[in-house]
N, C-alpha and C positions, 0 to 999 in steps of 0.2 A: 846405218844398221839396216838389215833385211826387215821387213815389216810380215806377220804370218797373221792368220786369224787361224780360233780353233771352234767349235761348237761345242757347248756344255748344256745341254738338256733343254736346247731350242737359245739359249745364251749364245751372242757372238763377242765372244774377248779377242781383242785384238791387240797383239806383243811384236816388240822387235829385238832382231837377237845379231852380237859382234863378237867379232873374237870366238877362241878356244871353248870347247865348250866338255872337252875330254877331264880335266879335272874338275870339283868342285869351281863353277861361274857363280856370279857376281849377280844377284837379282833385286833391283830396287822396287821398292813399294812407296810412292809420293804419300801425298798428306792429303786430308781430305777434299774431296772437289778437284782432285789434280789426276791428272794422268801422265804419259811417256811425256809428254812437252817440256813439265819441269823437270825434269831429269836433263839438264841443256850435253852437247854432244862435249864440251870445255871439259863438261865436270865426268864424262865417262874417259875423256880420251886416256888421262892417267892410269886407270885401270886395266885398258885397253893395252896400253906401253909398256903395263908390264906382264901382259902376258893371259891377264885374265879372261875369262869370257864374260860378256854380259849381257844382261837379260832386262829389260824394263817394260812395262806393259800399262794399259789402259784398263783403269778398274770399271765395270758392269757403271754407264751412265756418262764414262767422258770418253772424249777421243772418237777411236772407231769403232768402238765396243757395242752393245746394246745399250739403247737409248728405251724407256720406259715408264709409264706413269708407276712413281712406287708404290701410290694407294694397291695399285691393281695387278701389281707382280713386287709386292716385297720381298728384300734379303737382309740377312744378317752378318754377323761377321766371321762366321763359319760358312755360309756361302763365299765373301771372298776367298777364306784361306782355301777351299775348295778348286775357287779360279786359280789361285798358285801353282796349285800342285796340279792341276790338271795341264798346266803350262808346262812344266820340269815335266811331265808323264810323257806327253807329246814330243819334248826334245828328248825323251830317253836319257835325264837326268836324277840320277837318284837321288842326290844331295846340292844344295847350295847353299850360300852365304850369302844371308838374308840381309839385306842396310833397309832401314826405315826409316821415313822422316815425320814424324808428327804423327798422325794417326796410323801412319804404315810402320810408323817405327810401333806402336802400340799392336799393330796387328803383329808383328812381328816377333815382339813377344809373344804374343796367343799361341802362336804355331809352332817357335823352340820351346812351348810346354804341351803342348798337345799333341805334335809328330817331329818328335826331337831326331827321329831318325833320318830326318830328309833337311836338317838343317848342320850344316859344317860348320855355320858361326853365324850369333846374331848381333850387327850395331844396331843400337837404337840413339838415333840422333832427333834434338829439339823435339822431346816427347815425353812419354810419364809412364810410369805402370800403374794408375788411377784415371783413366779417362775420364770417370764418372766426375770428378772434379770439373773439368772446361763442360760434360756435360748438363750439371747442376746450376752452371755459371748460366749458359745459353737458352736450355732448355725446360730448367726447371726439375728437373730428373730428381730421384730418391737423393739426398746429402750424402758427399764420399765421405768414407771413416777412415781413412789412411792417413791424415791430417797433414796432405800436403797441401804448399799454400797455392791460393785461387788466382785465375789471372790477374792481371796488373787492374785496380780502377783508373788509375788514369789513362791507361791504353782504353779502358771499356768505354769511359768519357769520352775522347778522343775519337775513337771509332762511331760513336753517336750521334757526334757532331759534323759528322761528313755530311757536303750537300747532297742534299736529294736531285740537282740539276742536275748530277754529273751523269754521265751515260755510264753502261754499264764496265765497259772496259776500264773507264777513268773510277771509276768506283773500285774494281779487284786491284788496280794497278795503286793507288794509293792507301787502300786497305794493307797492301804490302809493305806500304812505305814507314805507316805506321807500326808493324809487324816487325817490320826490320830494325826500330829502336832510333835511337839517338844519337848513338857512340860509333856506330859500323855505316862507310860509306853508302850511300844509296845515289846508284845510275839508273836516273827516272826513265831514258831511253829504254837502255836494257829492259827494264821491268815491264815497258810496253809495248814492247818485241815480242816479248816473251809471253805478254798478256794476248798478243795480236794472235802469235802461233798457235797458241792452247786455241784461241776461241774457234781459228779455221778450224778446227779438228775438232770442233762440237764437246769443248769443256767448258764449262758455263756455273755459273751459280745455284741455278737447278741441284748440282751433281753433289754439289756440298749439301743441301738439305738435304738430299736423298741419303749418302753418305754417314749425317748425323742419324737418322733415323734408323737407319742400317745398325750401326753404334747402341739405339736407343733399345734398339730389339733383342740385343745381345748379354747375357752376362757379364757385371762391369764386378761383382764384388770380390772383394782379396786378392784381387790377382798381384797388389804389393807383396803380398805374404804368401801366393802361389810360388813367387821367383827365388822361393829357397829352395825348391825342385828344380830349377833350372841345372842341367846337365849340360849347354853345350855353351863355349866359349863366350862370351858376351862385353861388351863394350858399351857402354852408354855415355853420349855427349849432350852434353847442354850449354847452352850461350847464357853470357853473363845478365845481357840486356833480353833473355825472351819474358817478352812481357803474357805469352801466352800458360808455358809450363815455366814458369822460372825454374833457377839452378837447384833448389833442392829434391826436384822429382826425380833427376838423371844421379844425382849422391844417393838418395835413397834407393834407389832402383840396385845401383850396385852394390851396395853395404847389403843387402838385403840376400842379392843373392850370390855375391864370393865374386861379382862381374868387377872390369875396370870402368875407372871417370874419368872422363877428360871434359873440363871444364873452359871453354874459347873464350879471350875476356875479350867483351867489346860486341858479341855475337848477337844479334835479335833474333826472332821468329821466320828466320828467312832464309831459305838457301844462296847466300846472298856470292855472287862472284868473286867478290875479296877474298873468302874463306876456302876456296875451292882447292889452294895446295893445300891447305892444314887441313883439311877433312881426307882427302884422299890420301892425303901418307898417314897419317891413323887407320885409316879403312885397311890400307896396303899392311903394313904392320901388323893390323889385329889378324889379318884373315889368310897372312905368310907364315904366321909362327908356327 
């Protein structure tokens, strides 16, 4: 992928962009604390094959992006959706099809109800339309009233009980492994490649606080009950094993708003390599019809 930076009002975001870019492209938003890295080049090239263009980019704090203390330059989550669109403005893209994962799938919603016009189709995969939920869990935040269920405690145990020895790489990379559940393969390697790649590229655990905070700043309420407004095509998946959003945030999300569910059995909290044809010919499907 060609790699571009753009400037956004002394912000430097920095995206990389493949394939076609003439019809509605393909623009992925990671999950918190993540940037272009997880997005691996495996799980675009399908996309790529078939014709798509695609977009993925580093959010304000990973990657190549701007790096900042947030006390002293905070944003919200209408500043990222901002970094979006100022991306698709730059490539001279009116519209795309939005895939989110986890918190990008959540931003992703934001932005098919807020500028429906520049969205062609939004998947929201391993994520919710209640953030406030994982944020209540973490943070302490106001209680969601949307009455989905909260992370897993035994994941939250589990997660607790990680050594404090471990360095920080061996920390995110088994944070995932946990993430990833019980049921769905986990290649420790992989995930530590993959941990190794993000971190050359200045994505760090920093970027997830900042990220939550970002979140904490933002309006979280009704946006389960905003997604009856939802006007543009919508797809929501959930794994059977995510001990983060379990399966009823992605049913409810599309009962809600007239969208489809596709429900992965075996699936944890993790873009995990196994899954990578069955997400991308759902992705293919959703955003060909």
């Amino acid at each position: 992928m060609h790699e571009h930076l753009l400037d956004r009002d002394g912000v430097r975001i920095s995206y990389q962009v493949a394939g076609p870019l003439q019809a509605p492209p393909v623009l992925l938003l990671a999950g918190n604390g993540c940037g272009a890295s997880y997005w691996p080049d495996a799980f675009c090239a399908p996309l790529l094959h078939a014709g798509l263009g695609v977009i993925r980019f580093d959010y304000r704090d990973t990657g190549a992006s701007t790096h900042r203390a947030f006390e002293a330059h905070p944003y919200d989550l209408d500043d990222l959706s901002g970094d979006v669109l100022a991306i698709l403005d730059a490539l001279d893209v009116e519209r795309a099809h939005l895939v989110g994962l986890s918190m990008g799938g959540f931003l992703a919603q934001r932005m098919a109800l807020r500028t429906p016009r520049r969205v062609a189709s939004l998947t929201s995969m391993l994520s919710t339309p209640d953030y406030g939920v994982m944020l209540h869990t973490f943070c302490g935040s106001e209680a969601p009233t949307s009455g989905l269920p909260p992370p897993s405690a035994q994941w939250l145990a589990e997660l607790g009980r990680l050594s404090p020895d471990l360095s920080p790489a061996e920390l995110v990379s088994e944070s995932w492994r946990l993430a990833n559940g019980s049921r769905a393969p986990f290649d420790a390697a992989y995930w530590r490649d993959l941990v190794a790649s993000a971190a050359a590229r200045g994505e760090d655990t920093a970027a997830g606080d900042a990220h939550r905070q970002a979140c904490l700043r933002s309006s979280q309420k009704d946006q389960l009950q905003a997604l009856r407004r939802l006007t543009v095509p919508a797809l929501f998946i959930g794994g059977s094993e995510d001990p983060i959003f379990p399966p009823g945030h992605a049913a409810a999300a599309a009962d809600v708003s007239g969208g489809k569910a596709l429900l992965i059995d075996g699936m944890g909290h993790a873009l995990n390599p196994a899954y990578f044809n069955v997400l991308t010919a759902a992705i293919l499907t959703h955003v060909q019809a």
